[in-house]
N, C-alpha and C positions, 0 to 999 in steps of 0.2 A: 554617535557611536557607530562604529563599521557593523554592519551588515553579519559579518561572522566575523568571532575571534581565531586567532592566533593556533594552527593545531597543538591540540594536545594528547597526553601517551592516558591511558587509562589507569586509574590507580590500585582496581579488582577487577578481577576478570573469571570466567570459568564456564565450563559446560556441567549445564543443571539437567539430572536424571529426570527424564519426564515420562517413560514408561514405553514398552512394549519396542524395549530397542533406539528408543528416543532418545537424545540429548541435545541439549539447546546450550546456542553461544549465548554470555552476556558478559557487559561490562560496563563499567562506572568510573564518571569522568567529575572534575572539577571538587569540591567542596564536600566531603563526607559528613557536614553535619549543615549542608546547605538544603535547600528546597527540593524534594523530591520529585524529578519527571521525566517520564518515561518515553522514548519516542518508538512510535509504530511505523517501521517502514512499510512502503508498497509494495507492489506486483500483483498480485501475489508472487512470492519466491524473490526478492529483489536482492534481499538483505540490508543490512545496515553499515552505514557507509562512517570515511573517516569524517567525513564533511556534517554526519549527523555532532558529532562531539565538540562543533564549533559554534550550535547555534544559539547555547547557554552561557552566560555570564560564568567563569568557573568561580568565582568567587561567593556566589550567592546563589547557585544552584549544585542538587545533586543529580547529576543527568547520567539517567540509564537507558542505555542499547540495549537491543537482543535480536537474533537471528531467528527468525520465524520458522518453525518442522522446516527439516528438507534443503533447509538453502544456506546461502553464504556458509558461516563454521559449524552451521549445527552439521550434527550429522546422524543416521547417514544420509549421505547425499541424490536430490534426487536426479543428479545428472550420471546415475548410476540406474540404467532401464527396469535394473530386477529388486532397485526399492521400492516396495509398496508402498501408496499413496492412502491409504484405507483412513489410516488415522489421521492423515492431515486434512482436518476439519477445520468449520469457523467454531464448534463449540469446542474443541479440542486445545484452539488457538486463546481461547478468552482462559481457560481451563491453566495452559500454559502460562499465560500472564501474572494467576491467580499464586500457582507455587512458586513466579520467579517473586512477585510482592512479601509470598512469606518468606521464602527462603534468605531475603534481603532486610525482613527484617522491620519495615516501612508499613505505617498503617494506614496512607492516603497517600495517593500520591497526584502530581499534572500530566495531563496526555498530552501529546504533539505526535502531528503525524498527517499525510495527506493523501489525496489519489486512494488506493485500496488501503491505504494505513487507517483512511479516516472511518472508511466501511468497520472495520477493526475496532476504532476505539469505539463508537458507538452501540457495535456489539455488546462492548464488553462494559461499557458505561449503562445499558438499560439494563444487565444482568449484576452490577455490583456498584452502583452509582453512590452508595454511601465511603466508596473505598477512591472516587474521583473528587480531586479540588477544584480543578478547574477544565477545561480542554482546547486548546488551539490545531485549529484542524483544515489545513489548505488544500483546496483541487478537492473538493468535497464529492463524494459518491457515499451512494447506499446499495451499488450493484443489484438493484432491481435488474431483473432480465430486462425490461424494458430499455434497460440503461445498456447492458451486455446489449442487445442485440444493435442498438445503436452505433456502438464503437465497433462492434465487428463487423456490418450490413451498412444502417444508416450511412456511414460517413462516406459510403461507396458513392453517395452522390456527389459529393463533388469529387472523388476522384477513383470515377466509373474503370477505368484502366487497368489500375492497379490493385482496385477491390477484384474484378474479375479473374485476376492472376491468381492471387491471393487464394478467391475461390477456387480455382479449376486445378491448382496445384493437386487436391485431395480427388482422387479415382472417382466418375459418378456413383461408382457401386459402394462406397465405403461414403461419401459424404453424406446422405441421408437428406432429408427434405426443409431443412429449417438451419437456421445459423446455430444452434445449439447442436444436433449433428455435426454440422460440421468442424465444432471449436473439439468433440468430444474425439474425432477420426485425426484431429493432428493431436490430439494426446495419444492416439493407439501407435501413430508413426514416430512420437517422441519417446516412446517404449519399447520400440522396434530393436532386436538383437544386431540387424547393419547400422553399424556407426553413421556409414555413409546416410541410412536413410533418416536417421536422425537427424545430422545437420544439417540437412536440407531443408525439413521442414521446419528446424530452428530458423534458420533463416528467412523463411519464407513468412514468416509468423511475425519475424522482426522486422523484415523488411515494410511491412501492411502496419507495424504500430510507430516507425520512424516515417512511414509517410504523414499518418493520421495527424502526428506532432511537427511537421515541418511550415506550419503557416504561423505555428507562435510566434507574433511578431521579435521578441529577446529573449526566446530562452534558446537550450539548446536541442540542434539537430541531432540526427543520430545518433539520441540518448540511448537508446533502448539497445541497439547493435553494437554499441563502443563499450564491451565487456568482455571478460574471460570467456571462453567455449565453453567450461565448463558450466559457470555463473545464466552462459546464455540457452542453453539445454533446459538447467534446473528450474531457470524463470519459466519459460514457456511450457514445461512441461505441468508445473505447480500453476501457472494461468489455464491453461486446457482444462487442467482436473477441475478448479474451483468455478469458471465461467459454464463448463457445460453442464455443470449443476448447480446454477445458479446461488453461487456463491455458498450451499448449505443451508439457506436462509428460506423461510416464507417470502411470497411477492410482496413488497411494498413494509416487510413487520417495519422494520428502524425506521420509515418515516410515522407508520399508524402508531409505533409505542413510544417515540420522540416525547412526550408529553411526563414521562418516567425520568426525564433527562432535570424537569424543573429545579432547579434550587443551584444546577451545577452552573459555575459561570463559562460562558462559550464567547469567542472570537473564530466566526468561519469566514477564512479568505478567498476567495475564489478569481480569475481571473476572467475578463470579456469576450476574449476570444479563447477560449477552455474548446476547442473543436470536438474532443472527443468524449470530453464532459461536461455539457454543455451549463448555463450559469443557472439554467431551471432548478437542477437538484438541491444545490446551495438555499435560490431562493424557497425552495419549498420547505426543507430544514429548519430555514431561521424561523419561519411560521407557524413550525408546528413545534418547534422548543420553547417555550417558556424561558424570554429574558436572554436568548441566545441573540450574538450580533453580528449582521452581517457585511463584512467588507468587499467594497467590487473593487479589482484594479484594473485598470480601462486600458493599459499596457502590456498586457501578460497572458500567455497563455495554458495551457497544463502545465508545463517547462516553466515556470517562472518568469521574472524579470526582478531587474534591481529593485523597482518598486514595489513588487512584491517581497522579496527579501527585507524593503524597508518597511514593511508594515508587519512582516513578521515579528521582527527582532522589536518593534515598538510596544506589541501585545505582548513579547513574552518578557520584557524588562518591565512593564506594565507588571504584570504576576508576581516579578519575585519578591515585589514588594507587600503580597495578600496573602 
C-alpha cells in the first residue's frame, strides 16, 4: 500500500470556542464511524497540513486535524504582533484538545504526530491516558531545554558560520547571555510594530532551521522557509514564545513521568541522522515507557524519507485493526 492515500476534502469542519478570544480550526476526514485519531502537528505554530488527511486509511479510520492557538485557521492569528501569546500554553494546548474530544463526541481516541507534535501528545497522554488508545509518534522530542539548547546552539558545531549569523542577527544589548535569551529577543523582534523588522527576523530564524535540516539525507530542504509570510511569522513567532520558556513544561517531567504512559500502546519512529533531534531522546522514551517500541530508520532524517513514511503507514494500518 502507498505511503499516503489519495487527498481528500474533509467531511466536518469548524472553529471550536475555546476561550478568552480563542477559536481553533478542526476537521474530520474519512470514515465517520471509523477509528478515532487525532493528529498533532509541529512547530510549535506549524498548523496542520493537507498532506496530514492522507496518512489514514479513510475507510477504517476517523482522522481528526486541528490547528494549534495562534496558527494556521485558528484564530486570532499570531502573525498579527498585537495578538497576545499569554494563553498559548502547553497546558492550555492539552486543555484545547480535551474540549475539541468532547465537543466531537469521541471517548478514546489514537494520537499521531511528530517533532513538537510528539512533545504534545505526550503532554497530553500523561495528563489523560485513560482517553488514549494508542500513539504513533515520529521525530520524537520532549523539549527538554537541554534539547532546545541543542537545536538552537549545539548544532552550531557543525555549522559554526551560520549559527554565528543566526546569533549576531539579535543587538548584543537585547540578546542576553544564554540561548534562551536569545530565542526570547527574536520573539520581542517578531512583535515588533515594523513589519520590516519582523521579517527579517522571520527569516533569520528560518533560515538557521532550513540549515540545521539540510544534511537529511531524503527529506526535504527548505521545509521550514517554503510557506506563506504569514504561516512564517506565526510559526517563528509561536516557536520564540514556547522555546524560550522552555516549552511550559518542568526540565525532563515527560520523560520522569513516561512511566504514566504504561498500558498505552506506542510505535516511536525516529530517524539516524535526526541532526537536530538527535536519536538519544527517542532512545530514552522507549526506556522509560512501558511496552512502548522503538523504530530507527537508518535513512531519514527530522524530514523524513520514504522509508520512513513506510514504516509509518505499516504502524498505523497495524492499529486500525486494534
Amino acid at each position: 500500500m502507498a505511503p499516503l492515500d489519495p487527498v481528500i476534502e474533509p467531511y466536518d469542519r469548524g472553529l471550536l470556542d475555546i476561550g478568552a478570544g480563542n477559536h481553533m480550526y478542526w476537521e474530520q476526514c474519512g470514515n465517520p464511524e471509523g477509528k478515532p485519531v487525532l493528529t498533532v502537528h509541529g512547530g510549535p505554530g506549524s498548523g496542520c497540513s493537507v498532506d496530514g488527511r492522507r496518512r489514514f486509511n479513510p475507510e477504517t479510520y476517523r482522522s481528526i486535524l486541528f490547528d494549534q492557538r495562534n496558527c494556521g485557521r485558528s484564530t486570532p492569528h499570531a502573525s498579527d504582533p498585537t495578538v497576545d501569546l499569554a494563553t498559548n500554553t502547553t497546558d492550555n494546548l492539552i486543555a484545547d484538545m480535551e474540549q475539541l474530544r468532547e465537543h466531537l463526541g469521541i471517548d478514546r481516541w489514537m494520537l499521531y504526530g511528530g517533532s513538537w507534535g510528539s512533545t504534545l501528545i505526550l503532554a497530553y497522554a500523561q495528563r489523560h491516558p485513560e482517553r488514549v488508545t494508542e500513539a504513533v509518534i515520529a521525530a520524537v522530542t520532549t523539549t527538554r531545554r537541554s534539547e532546545i539548547a541543542w537545536l538552537y546552539q549545539g548544532v552550531g558545531r557543525f555549522f559554526p558560520e551560520q549559527w554565528q549569523r543566526f546569533h549576531d542577527f539579535v543587538a548584543a544589548e537585547e540578546r542576553g547571555d544564554d540561548v534562551f535569551d536569545l530565542l526570547a529577543a527574536y520573539g520581542r523582534l517578531l512583535g515588533h510594530p515594523d513589519p520590516t523588522v519582523r521579517e527579517l527576523a522571520a527569516n533569520e530564524w528560518l533560515r538557521w532551521e532550513d540549515t540545521v535540516i539540510s544534511m537529511d539525507p531524503q527529506g526535504k530542504h527548505n521545509a521550514y522557509s517554503d510557506r506563506p509570510d504569514d504561516a512564517k511569522l506565526a510559526f517563528v513567532r509561536i516557536c520564540a514564545h514556547y522555546f524560550s520558556n522552555g516549552a511550559f513544561l518542568e526540565e525532563g517531567q515527560l520523560l520522569r513521568n513516561a512511566g504514566k504512559l504504561a498500558g498505552i500502546p506506542a510505535v516511536l519512529i525516529h530517524g539516524r541522522f535526526d541532526l537536530g533531534g538527535p536519536l538519544l531522546t527517542a532512545w530514552e522514551l522507549s526506556r522509560a515507557w512501558p511496552g512502548a517500541e522503538l523504530v530507527v530508520v537508518e535513512d531519514s532524517g527530522h524530514t523524513g524519507s520514504p522509508s520512513m513514511r513506510g514504516a509509518l503507514r505499516t504502524v498505523i494500518d497495524h492499529f486500525a485493526g486494534t
